[in-house]
N, CA, C and O atoms as a DFTB+ gen file, in Angstrom:
276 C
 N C O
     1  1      -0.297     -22.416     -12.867
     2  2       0.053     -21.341     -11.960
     3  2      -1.229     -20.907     -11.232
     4  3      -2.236     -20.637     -11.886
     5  1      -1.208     -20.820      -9.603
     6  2      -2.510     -20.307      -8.964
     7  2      -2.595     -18.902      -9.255
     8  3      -1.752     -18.226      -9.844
     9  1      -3.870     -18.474      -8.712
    10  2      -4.016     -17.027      -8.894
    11  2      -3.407     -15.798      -7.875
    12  3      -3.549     -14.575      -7.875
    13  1      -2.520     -16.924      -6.850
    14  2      -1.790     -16.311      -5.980
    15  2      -0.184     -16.044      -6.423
    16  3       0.626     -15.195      -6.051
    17  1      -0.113     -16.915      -7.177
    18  2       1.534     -17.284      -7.693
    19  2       1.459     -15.863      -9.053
    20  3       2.335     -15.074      -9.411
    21  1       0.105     -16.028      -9.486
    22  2       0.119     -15.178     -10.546
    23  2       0.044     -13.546     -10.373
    24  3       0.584     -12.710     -11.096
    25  1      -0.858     -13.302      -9.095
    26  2      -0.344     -12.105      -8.553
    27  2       0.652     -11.726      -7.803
    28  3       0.617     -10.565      -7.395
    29  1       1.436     -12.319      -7.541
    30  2       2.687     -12.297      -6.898
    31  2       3.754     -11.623      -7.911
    32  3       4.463     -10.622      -7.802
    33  1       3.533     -12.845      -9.230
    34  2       4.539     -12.375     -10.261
    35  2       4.433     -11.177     -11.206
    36  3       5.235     -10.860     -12.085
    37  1       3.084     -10.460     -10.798
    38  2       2.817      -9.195     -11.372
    39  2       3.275      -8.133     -10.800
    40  3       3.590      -7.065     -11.326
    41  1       3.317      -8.522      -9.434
    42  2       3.346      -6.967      -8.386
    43  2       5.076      -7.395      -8.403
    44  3       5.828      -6.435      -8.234
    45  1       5.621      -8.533      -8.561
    46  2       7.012      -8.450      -8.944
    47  2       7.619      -7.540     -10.302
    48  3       8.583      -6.775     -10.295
    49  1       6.752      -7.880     -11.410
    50  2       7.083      -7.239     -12.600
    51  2       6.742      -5.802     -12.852
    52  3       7.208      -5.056     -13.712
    53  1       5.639      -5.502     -11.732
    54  2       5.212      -3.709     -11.706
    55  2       6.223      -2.951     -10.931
    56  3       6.693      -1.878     -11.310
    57  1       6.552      -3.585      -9.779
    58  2       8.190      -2.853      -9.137
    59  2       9.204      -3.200      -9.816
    60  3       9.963      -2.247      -9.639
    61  1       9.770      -3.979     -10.527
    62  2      10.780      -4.330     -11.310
    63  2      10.686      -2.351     -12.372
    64  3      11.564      -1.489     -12.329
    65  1       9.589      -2.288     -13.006
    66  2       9.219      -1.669     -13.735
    67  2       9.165      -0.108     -13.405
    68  3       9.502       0.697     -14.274
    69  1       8.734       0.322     -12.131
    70  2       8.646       1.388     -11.484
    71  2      10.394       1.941     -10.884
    72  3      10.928       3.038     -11.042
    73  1      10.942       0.669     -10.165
    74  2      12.133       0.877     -10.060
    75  2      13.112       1.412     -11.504
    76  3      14.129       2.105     -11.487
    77  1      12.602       0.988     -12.355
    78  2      13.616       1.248     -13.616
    79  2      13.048       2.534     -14.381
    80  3      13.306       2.564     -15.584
    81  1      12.460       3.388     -13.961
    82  2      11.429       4.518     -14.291
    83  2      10.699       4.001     -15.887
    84  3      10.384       4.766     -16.799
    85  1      10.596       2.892     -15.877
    86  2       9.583       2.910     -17.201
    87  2       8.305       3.103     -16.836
    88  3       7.848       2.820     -15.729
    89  1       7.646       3.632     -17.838
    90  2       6.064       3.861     -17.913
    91  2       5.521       2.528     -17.219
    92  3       6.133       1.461     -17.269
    93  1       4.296       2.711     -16.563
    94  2       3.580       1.806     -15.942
    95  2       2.025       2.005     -16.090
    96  3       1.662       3.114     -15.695
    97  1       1.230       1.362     -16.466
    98  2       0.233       1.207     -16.520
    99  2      -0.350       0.172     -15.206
   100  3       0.103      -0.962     -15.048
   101  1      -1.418       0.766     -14.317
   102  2      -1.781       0.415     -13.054
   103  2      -3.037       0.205     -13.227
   104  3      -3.543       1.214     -13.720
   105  1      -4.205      -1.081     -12.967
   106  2      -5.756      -1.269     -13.171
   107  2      -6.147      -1.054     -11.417
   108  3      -6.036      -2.000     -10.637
   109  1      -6.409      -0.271     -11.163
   110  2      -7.152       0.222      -9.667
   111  2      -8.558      -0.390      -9.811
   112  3      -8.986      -0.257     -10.958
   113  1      -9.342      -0.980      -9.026
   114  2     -10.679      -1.161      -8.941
   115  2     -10.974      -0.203      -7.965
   116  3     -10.187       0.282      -7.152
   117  1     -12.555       0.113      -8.151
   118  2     -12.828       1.452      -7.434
   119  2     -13.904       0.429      -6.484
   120  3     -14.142      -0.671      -6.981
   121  1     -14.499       0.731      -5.258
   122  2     -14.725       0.029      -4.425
   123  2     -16.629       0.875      -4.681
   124  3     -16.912       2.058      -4.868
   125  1     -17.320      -0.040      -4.601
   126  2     -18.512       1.253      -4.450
   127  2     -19.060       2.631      -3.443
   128  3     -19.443       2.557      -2.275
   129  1     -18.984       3.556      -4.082
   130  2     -19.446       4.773      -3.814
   131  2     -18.164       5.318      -3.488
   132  3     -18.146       6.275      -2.714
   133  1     -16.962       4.820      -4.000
   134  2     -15.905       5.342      -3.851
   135  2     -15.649       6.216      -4.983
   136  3     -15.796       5.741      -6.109
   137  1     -15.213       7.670      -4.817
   138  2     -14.280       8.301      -6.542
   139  2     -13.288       7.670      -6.618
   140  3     -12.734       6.972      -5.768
   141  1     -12.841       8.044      -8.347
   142  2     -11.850       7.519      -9.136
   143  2     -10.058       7.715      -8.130
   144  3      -9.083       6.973      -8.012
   145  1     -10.563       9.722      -7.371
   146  2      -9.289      10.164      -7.050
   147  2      -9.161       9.195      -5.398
   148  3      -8.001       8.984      -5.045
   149  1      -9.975       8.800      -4.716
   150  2     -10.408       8.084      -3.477
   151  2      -9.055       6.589      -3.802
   152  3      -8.020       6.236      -3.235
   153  1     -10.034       5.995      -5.293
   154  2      -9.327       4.538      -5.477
   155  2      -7.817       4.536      -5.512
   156  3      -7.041       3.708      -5.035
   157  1      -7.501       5.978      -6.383
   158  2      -5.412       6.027      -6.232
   159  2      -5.131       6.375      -4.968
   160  3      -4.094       6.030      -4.403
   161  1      -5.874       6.955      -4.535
   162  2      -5.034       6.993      -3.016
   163  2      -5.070       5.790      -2.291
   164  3      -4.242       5.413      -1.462
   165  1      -6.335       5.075      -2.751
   166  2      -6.358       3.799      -1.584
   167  2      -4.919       3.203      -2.121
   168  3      -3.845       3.182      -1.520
   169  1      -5.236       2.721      -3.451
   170  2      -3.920       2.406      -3.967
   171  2      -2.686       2.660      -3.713
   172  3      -1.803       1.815      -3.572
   173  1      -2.594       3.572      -3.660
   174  2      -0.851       4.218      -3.674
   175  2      -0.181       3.940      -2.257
   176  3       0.956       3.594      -1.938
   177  1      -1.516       4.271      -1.417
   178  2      -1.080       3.919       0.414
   179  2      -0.756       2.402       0.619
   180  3       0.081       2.008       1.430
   181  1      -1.601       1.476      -0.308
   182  2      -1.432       0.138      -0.024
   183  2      -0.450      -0.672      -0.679
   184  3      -0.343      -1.896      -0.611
   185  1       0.464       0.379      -1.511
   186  2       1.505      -0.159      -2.392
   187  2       2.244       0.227      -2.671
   188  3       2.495       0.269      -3.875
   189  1       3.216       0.853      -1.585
   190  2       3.805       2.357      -0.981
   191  2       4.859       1.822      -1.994
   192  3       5.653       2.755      -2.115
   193  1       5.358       0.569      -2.955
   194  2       6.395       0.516      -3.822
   195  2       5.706       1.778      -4.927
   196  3       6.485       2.538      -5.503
   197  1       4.695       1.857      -5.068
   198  2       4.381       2.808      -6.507
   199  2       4.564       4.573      -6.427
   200  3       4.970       5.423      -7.219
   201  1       3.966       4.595      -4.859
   202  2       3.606       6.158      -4.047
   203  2       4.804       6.598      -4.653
   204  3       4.754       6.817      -5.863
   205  1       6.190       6.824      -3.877
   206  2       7.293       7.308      -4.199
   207  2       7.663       7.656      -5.587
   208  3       8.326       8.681      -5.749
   209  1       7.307       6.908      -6.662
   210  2       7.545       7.082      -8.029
   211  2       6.773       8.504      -8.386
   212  3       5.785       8.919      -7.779
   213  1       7.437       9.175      -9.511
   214  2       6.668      10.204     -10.568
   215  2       5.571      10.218     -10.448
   216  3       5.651       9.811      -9.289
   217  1       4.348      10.339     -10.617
   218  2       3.119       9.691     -11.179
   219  2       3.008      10.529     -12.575
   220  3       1.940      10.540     -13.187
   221  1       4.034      11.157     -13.004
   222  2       4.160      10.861     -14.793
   223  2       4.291       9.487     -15.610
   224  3       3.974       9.191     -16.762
   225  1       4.832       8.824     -14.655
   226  2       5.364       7.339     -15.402
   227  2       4.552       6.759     -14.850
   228  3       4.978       5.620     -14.657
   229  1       3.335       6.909     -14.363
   230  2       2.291       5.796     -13.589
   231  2       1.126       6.524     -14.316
   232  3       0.794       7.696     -14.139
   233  1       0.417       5.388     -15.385
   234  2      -0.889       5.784     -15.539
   235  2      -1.787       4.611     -14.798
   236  3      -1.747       3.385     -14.697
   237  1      -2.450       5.477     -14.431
   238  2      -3.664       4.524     -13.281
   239  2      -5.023       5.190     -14.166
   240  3      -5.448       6.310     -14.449
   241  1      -5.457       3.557     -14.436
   242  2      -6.888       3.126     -15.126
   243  2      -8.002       3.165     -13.864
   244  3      -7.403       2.464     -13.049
   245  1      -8.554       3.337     -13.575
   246  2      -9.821       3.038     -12.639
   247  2     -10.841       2.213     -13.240
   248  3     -11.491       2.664     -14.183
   249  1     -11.104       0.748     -12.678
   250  2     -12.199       0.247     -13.294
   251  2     -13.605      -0.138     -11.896
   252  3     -13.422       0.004     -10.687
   253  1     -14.622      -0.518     -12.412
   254  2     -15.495      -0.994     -11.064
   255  2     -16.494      -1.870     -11.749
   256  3     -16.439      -2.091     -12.958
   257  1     -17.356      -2.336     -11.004
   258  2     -18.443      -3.158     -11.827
   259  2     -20.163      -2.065     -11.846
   260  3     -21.358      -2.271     -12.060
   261  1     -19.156      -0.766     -11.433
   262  2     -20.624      -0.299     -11.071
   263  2     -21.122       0.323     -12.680
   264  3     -20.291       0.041     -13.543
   265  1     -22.206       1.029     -13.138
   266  2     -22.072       1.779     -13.858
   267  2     -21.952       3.078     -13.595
   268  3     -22.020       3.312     -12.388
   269  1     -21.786       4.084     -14.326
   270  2     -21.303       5.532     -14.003
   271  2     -22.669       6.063     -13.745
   272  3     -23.756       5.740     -14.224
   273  1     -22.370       6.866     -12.956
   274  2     -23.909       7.970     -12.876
   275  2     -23.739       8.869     -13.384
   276  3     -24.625       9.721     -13.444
């Protein structure tokens, strides 16, 4: 499976998931010199399937390669 086929079938199984109000766990990468609250919004705008949902049933992780200051 490519790494295109494989993200395909994730963002299939995260709306499958959001549609059915189960809990969702979301990995956001934070972009540098971006905040944590910056990265869900980039997020949420670019994946307007999640925006609409609760964000009780959406936990969003923030990760980056930076270290924290």
């Amino acid at each position: 499976m490519t790494t295109k086929e494989t993200i395909a079938r994730l963002r299939e199984r995260i709306a499958a998931l959001v549609t059915a109000a189960s809990p969702v766990d979301v990995v956001v990468w934070r972009h540098p010199g971006e905040s944590e609250a910056e990265a869900i919004e980039r997020y949420t705008r670019q994946h307007p399937d999640i925006a609409p949902t609760p964000r009780a049933s959406v936990a969003f992780h923030v990760v980056s390669w930076e270290s924290p200051t």
